[in-house]
N, C-alpha and C positions, 0 to 999 in steps of 0.2 A: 939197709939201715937196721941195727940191729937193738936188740930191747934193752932198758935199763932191768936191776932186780924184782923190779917192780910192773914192769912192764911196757914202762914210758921211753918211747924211742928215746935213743941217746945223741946226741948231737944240735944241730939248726938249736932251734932256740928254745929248747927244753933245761931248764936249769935245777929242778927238784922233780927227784921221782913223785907219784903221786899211788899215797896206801887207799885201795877200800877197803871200810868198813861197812861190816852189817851186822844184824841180829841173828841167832838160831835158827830163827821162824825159815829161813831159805834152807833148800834142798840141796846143800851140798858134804860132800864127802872132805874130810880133812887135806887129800890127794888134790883136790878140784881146788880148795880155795887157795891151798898153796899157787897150784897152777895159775889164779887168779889174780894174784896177789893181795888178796882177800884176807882179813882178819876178821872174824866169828867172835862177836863178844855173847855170851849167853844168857838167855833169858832163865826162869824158873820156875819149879811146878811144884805142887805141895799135894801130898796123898796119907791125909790122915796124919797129920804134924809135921812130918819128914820132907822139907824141903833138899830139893835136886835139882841140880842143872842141867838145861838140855843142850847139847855137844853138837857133833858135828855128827850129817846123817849118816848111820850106822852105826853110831857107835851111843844110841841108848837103850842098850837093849830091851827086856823084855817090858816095856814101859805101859804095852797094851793092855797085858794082865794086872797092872799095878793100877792101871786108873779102872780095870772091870770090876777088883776088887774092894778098890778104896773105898771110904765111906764120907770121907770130907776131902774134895777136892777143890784147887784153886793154881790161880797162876801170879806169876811177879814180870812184869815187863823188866827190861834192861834197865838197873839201877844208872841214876848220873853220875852214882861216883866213876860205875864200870867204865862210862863212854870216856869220861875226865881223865881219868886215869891211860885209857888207850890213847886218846887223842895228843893227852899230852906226851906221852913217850914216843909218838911217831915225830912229832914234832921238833921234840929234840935231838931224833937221830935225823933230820936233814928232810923229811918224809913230809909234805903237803896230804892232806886228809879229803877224801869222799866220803862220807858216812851214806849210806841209803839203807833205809828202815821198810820195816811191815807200815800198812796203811796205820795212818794218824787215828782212821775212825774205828780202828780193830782193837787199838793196844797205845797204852801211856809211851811206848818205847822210842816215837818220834819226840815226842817234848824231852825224854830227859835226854838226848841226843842234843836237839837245841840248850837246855838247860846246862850241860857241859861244855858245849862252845861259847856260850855268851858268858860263863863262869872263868875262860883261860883269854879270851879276849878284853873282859875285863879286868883281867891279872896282867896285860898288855901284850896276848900273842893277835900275830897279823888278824885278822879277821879274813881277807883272802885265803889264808893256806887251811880253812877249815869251812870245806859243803856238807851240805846236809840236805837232801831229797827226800820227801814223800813217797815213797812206790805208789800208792793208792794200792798195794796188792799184799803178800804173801807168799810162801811156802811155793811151787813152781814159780809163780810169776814175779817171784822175789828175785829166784836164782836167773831165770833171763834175763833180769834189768841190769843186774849185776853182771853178768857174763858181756850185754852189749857197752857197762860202762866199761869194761874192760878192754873192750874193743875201740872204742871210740877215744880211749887214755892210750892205747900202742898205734892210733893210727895220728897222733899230732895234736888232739884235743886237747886246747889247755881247760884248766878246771872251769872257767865261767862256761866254756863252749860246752864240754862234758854235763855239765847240769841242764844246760839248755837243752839237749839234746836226748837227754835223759825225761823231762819234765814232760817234751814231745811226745815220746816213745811209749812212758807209763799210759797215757789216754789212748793208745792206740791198740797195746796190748792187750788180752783177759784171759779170765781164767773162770771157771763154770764148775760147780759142784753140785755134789748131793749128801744129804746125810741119812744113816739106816731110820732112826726113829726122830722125830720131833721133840724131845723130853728136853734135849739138853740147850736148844733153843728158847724153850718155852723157860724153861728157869733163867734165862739168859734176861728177859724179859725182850728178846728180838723178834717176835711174834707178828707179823705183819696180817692182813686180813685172809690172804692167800692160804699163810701157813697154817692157822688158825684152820680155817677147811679143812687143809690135808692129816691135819695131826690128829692119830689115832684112827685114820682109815685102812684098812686092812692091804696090803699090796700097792699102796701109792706114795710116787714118791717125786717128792717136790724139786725140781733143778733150780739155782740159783746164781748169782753173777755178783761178782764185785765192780759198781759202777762208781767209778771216780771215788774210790777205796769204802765204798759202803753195800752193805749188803743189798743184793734187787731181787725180787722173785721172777724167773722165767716163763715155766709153765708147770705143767703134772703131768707124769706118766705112770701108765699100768705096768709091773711088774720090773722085774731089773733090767731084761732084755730090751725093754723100750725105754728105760731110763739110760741106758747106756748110750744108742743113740741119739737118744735126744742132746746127752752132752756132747756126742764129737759134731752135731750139728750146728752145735754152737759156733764152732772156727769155721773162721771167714775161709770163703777159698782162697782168697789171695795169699792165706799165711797158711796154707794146707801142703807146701814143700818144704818147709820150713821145720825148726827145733819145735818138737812139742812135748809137756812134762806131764806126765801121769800120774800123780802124788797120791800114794793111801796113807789114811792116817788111823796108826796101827794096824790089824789083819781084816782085809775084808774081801769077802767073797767076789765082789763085782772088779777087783784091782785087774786082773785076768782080761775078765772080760771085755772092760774101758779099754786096755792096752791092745788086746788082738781087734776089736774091733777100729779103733783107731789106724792101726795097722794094714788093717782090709782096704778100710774108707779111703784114706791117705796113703798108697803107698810110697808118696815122694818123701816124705815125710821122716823126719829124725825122731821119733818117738822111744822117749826115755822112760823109763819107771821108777821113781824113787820114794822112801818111806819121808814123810812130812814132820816125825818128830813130835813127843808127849804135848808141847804147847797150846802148840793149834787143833791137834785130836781133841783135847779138852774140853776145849769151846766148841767144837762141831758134833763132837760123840765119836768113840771108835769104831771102825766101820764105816769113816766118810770117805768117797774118794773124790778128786780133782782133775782137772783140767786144764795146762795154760800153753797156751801160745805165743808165739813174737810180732813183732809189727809187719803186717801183710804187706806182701812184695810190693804192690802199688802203693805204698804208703810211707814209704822206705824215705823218702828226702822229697 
């Protein structure tokens, strides 16, 4: 059986391709999301007046210097004209819509997604032919959700099953970080009583978890060698053969070392290493690196 342009088997009872959309905030290459069928609508980041968009990964460049630099920095989730705008033009070339977003509790960019489908819906397009998912996640675990809707749309999924299957998938997957200093937490005002501790102790360094898309504290480790493990200890064994995505955001020293030890720990394992893009550096500080995983093999269906 072979694939629609979009990726949706052709034949049996598939009658409209179906486009994903997402946000920037995922880790993919402009190559990948084409592969995907994936449209990248982009969020925005502001350094010192100078609003920018952030693209597709690799191609913003030297971004890490621009936000070490800056002196007033900030971000713009995904306007609803941009989503309104995409939504509607797949629609009128024949294209049914998945939108799946960065976590609701990270970023405005899940409401103006919804905000633009309930604005063309009530302009009178189908309301079926436009989803819209929650990731509960981000940057790695963004681009996995994506890549398995993608999977689940060429292998017969119509779009209700695809969401459903999706909505499953997000709680099962995670993704585990760390950031160099606590500062840009703390003006965040995301300061939990954990972090509070760790912030401003000499060599420790707090690993944290995206739980049901909100931030959770894990534990503290001493120096980066044991903060590294501690993050690949975080994946379950069962998803430890599996795609795993090692995101830095901007340069940072430990990117290296997550990825080879990863490597070691895992070695069934598909472990990829990708840059996560100015957005989410922002808000974590440059210098954080990530961890995400897929749904663990026992967990699969």
């Amino acid at each position: 059986m072979s694939e629609g342009a979009n990726g949706r088997p052709e034949g049996g009872g598939a009658t409209r391709p179906v486009t994903i959309v997402c946000d920037s905030s995922a880790c993919l290459s402009r190559a990948e999301a084409a592969a995907l069928g994936c449209d990248i609508v982009p969020m925005h980041y502001l350094v010192d007046g100078v609003r920018r968009d952030e693209t597709y990964e690799g191609e913003n460049g030297a971004y890490d210097a621009l936000l070490r630099g800056g002196t007033v920095l900030g971000t713009e989730a995904v306007y609803h004209s941009a989503f309104y705008g995409e939504f509607r033009r797949l629609l009128a070339c024949g294209s049914d819509v998945l939108c799946v977003t960065m976590s609701s509790r990270l970023s405005g960019t899940h409401r103006s997604a919804v905000e633009a489908r309930d604005q063309l819906v009530g302009e009178g397009a189908d309301p079926a032919r436009v989803a819209i998912v929650d990731s509960w996640t981000t940057s790695g675990g963004l681009e996995l959700l994506v890549r398995r809707a993608r999977r689940e749309l060429s292998a017969g999924a119509t779009l209700p099953e695809a969401v459903a299957r999706l909505e499953r998938a997000r709680a099962l997957q995670g993704i585990a970080f760390t950031v160099p200093k606590m500062d840009v937490l703390r003006r965040s005002g995301r300061l939990g009583a954990m972090r509070r501790a760790v912030a401003g102790k000499l060599d420790r360094f707090l690993v944290m978890e995206l739980d049901r898309g909100g931030i959770r504290d894990v534990d503290v480790a001493h120096g980066m060698g044991a903060t590294v493990r501690l993050l690949v200890r975080q994946v379950p064994q069962a998803a430890r053969d599996g795609r795993i995505v090692v995101a830095h955001y901007g340069e940072s020293d430990a990117t290296r070392a997550l990825a080879d030890c990863a490597r070691r720990t895992m070695p069934a394992a598909q472990v990829e290493v990708c840059d996560a893009g100015p957005v989410v550096s922002l808000h974590l500080g440059v210098g954080s690196v990530s961890i995400a995983w897929d749904v663990p093999r026992d967990a699969e269906r």
